[in-house]
C-alpha positions in Angstrom: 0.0 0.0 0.0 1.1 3.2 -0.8 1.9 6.1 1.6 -1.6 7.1 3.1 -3.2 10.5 3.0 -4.4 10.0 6.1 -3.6 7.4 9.2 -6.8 7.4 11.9 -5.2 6.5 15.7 -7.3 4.4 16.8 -10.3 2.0 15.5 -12.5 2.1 18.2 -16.6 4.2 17.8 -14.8 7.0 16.4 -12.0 5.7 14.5 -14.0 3.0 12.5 -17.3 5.6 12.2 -14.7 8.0 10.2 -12.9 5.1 8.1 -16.9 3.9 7.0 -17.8 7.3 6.4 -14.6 7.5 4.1 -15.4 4.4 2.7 -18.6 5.9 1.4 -16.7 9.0 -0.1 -16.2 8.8 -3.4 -13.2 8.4 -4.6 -12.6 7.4 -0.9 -9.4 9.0 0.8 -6.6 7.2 1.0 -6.7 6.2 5.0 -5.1 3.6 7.0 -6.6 3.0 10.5 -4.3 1.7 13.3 -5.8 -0.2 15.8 -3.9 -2.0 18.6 -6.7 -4.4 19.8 -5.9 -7.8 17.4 -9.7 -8.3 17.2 -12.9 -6.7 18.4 -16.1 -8.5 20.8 -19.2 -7.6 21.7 -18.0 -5.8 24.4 -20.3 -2.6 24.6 -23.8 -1.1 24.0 -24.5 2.0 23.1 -28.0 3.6 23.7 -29.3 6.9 22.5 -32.4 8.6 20.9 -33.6 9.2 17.0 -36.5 9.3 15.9 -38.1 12.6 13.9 -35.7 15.6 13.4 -33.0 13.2 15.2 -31.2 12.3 13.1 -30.2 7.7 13.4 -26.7 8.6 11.4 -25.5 6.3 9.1 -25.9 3.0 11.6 -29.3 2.9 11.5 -31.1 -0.4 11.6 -28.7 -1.7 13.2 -30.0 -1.4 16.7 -31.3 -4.0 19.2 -33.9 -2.9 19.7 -36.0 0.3 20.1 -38.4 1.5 22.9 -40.9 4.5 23.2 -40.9 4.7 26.8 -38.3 4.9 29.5 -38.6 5.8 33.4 -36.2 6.8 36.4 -36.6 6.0 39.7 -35.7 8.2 42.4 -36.7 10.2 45.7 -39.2 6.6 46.1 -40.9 8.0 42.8 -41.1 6.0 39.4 -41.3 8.7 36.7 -42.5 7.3 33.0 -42.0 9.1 29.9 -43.4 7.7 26.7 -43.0 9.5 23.2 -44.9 8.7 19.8 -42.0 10.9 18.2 -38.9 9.3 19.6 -37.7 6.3 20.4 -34.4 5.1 23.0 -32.3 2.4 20.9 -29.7 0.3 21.5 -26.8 -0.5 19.7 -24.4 -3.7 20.6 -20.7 -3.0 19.8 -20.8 -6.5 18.0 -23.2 -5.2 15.4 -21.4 -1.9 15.3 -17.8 -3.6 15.1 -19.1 -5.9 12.2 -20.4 -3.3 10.1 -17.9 -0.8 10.1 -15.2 -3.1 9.3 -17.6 -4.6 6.6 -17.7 -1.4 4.5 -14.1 -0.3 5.5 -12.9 -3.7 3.6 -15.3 -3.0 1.0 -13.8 0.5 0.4 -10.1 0.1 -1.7 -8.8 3.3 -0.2 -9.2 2.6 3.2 -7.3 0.1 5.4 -7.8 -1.3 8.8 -4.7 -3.0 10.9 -5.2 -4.7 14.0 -3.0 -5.4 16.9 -0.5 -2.5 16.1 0.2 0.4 18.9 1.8 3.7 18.1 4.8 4.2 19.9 6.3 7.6 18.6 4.6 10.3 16.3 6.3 13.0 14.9 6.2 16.1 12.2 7.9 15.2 8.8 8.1 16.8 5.4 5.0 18.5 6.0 2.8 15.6 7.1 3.6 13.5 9.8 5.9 10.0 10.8 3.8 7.5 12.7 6.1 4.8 14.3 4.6 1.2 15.9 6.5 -1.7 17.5 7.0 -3.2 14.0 7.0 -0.3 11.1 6.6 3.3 10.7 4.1 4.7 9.0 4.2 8.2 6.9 1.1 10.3 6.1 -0.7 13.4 5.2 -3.2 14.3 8.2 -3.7 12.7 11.8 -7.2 11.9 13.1 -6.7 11.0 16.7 -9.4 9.1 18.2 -7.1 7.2 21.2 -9.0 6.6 24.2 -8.1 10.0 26.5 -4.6 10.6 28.0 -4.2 10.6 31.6 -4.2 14.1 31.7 -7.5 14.2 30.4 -8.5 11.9 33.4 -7.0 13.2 35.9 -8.8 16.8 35.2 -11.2 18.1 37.5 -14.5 15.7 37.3 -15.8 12.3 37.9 -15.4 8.7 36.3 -18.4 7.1 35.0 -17.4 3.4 35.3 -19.7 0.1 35.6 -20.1 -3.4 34.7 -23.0 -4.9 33.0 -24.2 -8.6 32.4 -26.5 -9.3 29.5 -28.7 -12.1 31.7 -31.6 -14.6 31.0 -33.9 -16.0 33.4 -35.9 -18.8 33.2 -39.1 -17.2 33.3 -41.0 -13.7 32.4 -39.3 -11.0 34.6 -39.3 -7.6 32.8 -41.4 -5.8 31.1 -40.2 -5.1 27.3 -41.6 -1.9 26.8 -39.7 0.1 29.5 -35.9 1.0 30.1 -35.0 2.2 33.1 -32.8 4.7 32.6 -31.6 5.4 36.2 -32.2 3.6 39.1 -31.0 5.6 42.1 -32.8 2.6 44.7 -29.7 1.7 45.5 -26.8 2.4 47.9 -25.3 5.8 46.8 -22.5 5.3 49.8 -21.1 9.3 49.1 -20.9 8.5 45.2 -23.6 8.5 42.9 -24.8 5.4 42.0 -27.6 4.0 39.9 -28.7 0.7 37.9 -29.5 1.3 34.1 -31.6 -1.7 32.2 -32.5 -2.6 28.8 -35.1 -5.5 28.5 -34.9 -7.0 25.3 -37.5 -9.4 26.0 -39.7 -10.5 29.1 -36.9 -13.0 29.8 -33.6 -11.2 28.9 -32.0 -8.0 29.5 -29.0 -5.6 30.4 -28.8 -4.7 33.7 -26.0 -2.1 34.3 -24.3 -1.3 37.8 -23.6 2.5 37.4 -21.0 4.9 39.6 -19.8 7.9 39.1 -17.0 9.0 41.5 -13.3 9.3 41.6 -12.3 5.8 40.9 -13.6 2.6 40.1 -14.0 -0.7 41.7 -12.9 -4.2 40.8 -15.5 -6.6 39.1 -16.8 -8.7 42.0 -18.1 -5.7 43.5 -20.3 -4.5 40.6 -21.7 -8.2 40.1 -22.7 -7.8 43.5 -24.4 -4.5 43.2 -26.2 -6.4 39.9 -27.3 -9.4 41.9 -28.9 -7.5 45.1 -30.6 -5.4 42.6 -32.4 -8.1 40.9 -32.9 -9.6 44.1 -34.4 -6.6 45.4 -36.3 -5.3 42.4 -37.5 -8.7 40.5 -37.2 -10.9 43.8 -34.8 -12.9 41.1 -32.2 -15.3 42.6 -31.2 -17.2 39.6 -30.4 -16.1 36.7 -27.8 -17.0 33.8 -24.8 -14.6 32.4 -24.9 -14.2 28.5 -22.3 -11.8 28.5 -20.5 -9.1 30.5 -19.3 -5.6 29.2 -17.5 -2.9 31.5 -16.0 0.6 31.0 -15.0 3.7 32.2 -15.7 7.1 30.9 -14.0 10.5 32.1 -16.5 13.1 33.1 -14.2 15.8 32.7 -14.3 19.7 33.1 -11.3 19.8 30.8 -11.9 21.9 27.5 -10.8 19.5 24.7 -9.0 21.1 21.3 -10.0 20.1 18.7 -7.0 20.5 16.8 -3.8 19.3 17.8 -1.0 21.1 15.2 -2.0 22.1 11.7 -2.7 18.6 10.3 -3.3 17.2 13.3 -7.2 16.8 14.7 -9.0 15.5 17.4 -12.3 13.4 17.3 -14.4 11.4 19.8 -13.7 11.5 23.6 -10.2 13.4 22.5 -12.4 16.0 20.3 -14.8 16.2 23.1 -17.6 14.2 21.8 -18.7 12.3 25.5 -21.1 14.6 27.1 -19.6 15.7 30.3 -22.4 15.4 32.7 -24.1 11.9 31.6 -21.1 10.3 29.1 -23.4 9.7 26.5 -21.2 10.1 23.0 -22.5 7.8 20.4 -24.9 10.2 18.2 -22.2 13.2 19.0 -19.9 11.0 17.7 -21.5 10.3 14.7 -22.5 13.9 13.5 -18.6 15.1 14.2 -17.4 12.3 12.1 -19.8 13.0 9.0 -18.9 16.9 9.6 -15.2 16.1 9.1 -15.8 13.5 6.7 -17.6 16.3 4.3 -14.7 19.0 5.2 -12.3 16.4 4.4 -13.9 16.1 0.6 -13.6 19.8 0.8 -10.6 20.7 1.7 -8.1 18.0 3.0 -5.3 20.1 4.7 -7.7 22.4 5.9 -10.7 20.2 7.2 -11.5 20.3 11.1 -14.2 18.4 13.0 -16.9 20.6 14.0 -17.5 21.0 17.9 -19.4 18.1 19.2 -21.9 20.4 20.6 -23.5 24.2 20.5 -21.0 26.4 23.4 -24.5 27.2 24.9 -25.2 23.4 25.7 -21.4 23.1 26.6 -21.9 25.8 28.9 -25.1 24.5 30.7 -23.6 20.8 31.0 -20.6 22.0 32.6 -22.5 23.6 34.9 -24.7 20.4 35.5 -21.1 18.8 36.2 -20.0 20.8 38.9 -23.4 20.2 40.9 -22.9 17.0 40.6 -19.3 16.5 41.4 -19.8 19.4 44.7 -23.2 18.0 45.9 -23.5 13.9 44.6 -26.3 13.6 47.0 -28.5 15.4 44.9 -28.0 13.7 41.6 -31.1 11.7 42.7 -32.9 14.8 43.2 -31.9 16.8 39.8 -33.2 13.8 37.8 -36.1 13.4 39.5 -37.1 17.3 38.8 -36.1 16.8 35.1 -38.4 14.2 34.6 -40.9 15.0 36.6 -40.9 19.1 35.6 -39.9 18.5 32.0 -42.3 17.5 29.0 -40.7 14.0 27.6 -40.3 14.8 23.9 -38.7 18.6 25.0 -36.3 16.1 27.4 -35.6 14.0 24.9 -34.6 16.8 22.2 -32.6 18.4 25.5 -30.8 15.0 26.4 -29.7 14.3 22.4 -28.4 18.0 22.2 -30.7 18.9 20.0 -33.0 21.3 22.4 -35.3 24.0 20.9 -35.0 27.6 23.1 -38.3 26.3 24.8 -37.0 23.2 25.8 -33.8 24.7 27.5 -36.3 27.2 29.5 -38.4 24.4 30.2 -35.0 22.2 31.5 -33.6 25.8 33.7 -37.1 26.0 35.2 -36.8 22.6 35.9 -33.2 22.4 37.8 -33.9 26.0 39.5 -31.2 28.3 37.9 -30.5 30.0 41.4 -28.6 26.9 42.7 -26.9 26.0 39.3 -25.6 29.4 39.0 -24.4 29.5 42.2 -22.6 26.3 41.7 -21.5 27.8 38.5 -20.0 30.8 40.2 -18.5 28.6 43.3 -16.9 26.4 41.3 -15.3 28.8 38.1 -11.6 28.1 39.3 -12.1 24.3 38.1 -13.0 25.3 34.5 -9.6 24.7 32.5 
């Protein structure tokens, strides 16, 4: 293969999002994606909403499953939104995984290589020198999509992290027409903590095992967390594992640059693409990676991803951020009043970034300004 235009860092959501949107390009860019996992399992789900002017992106179809109603439980309340308009989906990573590598190898400009790290990366005649453990690499552009650095991580914030079991029971437990976003029915123990499940059937679902604090725990005691919930909830004792997935995502007050050097762009969680106060990033995700796909066609050496979201809805979730990482035992509390105060669809179109100026009036109402500004103002000297 001949010298790449451009070498993507990283094959993960954002990495193989932009070499399948490349792949669609015609005549595709000449791209080589480096990747240092040797192969990929379905070891994530993603969830988010679409429906009506929310855009799917180009994975659509691919989902689950989809549901038109969703709840959170909190302050001993269970608070049910339903929507005709939009629905909360669910992508597995072994879906996404297979059919972004599909139309990557169907594509003869672009390239994906497994089980390779980069070791050194470094300017050279005008583009850049990518070195690995076994070759170096020479190319155009950079598109970094590498998990975040530790300095990203260790910025003012929280960890989301959890472990979740895809599980089975041996007879009708849940009811398929409801997620449950949140479940804060559980032990918070000065973090904030919550359950998240997805029933894909009466019999089968993903039950989540949620924290968000400083640092995160090891396995057994998330399984735990996972089996006293059932227990508790669905009175279930037995039940059989499928599957288990686990991550961690920062919840940072860092600002994130989007471009590195001239040449040299940021996209995903480095091009601030998770949403600081929940860690939702799929659908952000997507509609960076089309933007710089379409700038790319456009101009090449010039071509930047757009922000991941309006400054206005940066500002606001910032805010959101630094209530919840001063005061973690109201988290409970704040979503409660959201979904209790806030019409479903105007929450949903809030939640997805996508908010019309009566839907962010309708969310402020909701969280009473006075204490979010205040947290705003008390907190200022962690904004970096």
């Amino acid at each position: 293969m001949s010298r790449p235009e451009l070498i993507i860092l990283g094959g993960g959501c954002a990495g193989l999002s932009l070499g399948a949107a490349l792949a669609a390009s015609r005549p595709p860019l000449h791209t080589l994606i480096l990747e240092p996992r040797a192969d990929y399992t379905d070891d994530r789900t993603w969830g988010y909403w679409a429906g009506g002017e929310l855009a799917a992106g180009p994975f659509e179809g691919l989902e689950r499953r989809r549901w038109s109603a969703w709840e959170v439980r909190a302050e001993g309340e269970r608070l049910v939104h339903r929507s005709r308009r939009y629905s909360y989906r669910a992508l597995g990573g072994g879906d996404f995984y297979r059919t972004a590598r599909q139309r990557i190898r169907n594509a003869d400009g672009v390239r994906l290589k497994t089980g390779v790290s980069v070791q050194a990366i470094a300017p050279e005649n005008g583009g850049f020198s990518v070195r690995t453990e076994t070759t170096g690499h020479r190319c155009d552009l950079l598109a970094d999509t590498r998990p975040l650095s530790a300095a990203y991580r260790s910025a003012p914030g929280l960890v989301q992290h959890f472990l979740g079991q895809e599980i089975e029971t041996a007879g009708p437990v849940f009811d398929p027409d409801c997620v449950t976003l949140m479940d804060f029915e559980a032990p918070q123990a000065g973090a904030i903590h919550f359950l998240y499940l997805l029933p894909y059937s009466a019999r089968r679902a993903l039950v989540v095992d949620t924290w968000l604090s400083a640092a995160p725990f090891e396995p057994a005691h998330y399984r735990a967390g996972i089996s006293d919930y059932l227990a508790q909830r669905f009175g279930l004792r037995q039940h059989r594992v499928l599957r288990e997935e686990s991550g961690q995502i920062p919840m940072s007050l860092l600002r994130h640059r989007r471009r590195r050097a001239p040449g040299w762009v940021r996209l995903g969680g480095r091009g601030g693409a998770v949403k600081a106060s929940s860690g939702y990033a799929f659908q952000a995700i997507q509609r960076q990676v089309q933007g710089f796909a379409q700038a790319l066609a456009a101009d090449p050496q010039g071509a930047l991803p757009p922000p991941a979201r309006a400054g206005h809805l940066e500002w606001l979730d910032r805010i959101f951020l630094l209530r919840l990482l001063h005061e973690p035992a109201a988290a409970p509390g704040l979503f409660a009043r959201l979904f209790r105060r806030v019409e479903p669809d105007a929450l949903v179109r809030f939640l997805a970034e996508r908010p019309r100026p009566t839907d962010l009036l309708a969310v402020m109402g909701a969280l009473d300004a006075g204490p979010m500004l205040a947290t705003a103002i008390k907190g200022w000297r962690q904004w970096v």
